[in-house]
C-alpha positions in Angstrom: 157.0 115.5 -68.2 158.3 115.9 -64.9 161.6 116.9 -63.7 162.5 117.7 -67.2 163.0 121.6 -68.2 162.2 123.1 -71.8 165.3 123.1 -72.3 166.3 119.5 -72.1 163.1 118.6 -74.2 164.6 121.0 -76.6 168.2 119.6 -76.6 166.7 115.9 -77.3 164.1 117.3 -79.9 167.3 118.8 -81.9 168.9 115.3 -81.5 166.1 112.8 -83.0 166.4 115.4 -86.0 169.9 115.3 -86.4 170.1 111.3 -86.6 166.6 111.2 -88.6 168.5 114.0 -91.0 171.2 111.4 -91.2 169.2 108.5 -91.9 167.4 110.5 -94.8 170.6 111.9 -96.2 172.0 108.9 -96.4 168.9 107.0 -97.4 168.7 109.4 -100.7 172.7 109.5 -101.0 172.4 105.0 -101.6 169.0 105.6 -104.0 169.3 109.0 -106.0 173.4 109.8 -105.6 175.3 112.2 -103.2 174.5 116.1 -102.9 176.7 118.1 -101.1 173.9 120.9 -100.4 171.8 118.1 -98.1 175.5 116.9 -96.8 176.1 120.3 -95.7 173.3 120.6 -94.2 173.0 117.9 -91.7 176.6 119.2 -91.0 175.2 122.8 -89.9 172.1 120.8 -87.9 174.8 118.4 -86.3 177.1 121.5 -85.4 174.3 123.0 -83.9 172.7 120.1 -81.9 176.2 120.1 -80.6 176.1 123.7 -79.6 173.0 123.3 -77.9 174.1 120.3 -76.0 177.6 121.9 -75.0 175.5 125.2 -73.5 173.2 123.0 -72.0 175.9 121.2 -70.0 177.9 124.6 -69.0 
């Protein structure tokens, strides 16, 4: 695309697959029950969607 860097492309990549990890943890969480080890998860993927954005923007 122009006028967008790798990096940018990246930063957005990262967050599609933190809300589509959301919408599938949740999704099994209402039809199978909650586990913590796919909770914890999207936690480490948010945490580092976040980073990426926060690094991006310094």
């Amino acid at each position: 695309m122009p006028g967008s860097s790798n990096g940018s492309t990246s930063t957005k990549t990262m967050g599609v697959l933190t809300v589509g990890g959301l919408v599938v943890v949740t999704a099994y969480t209402v039809a199978l029950g909650s586990n913590g080890w796919l909770w914890f998860g999207w936690v480490v993927l948010g945490l580092i969607t976040l980073a990426m954005v926060t690094t991006r923007s310094a």
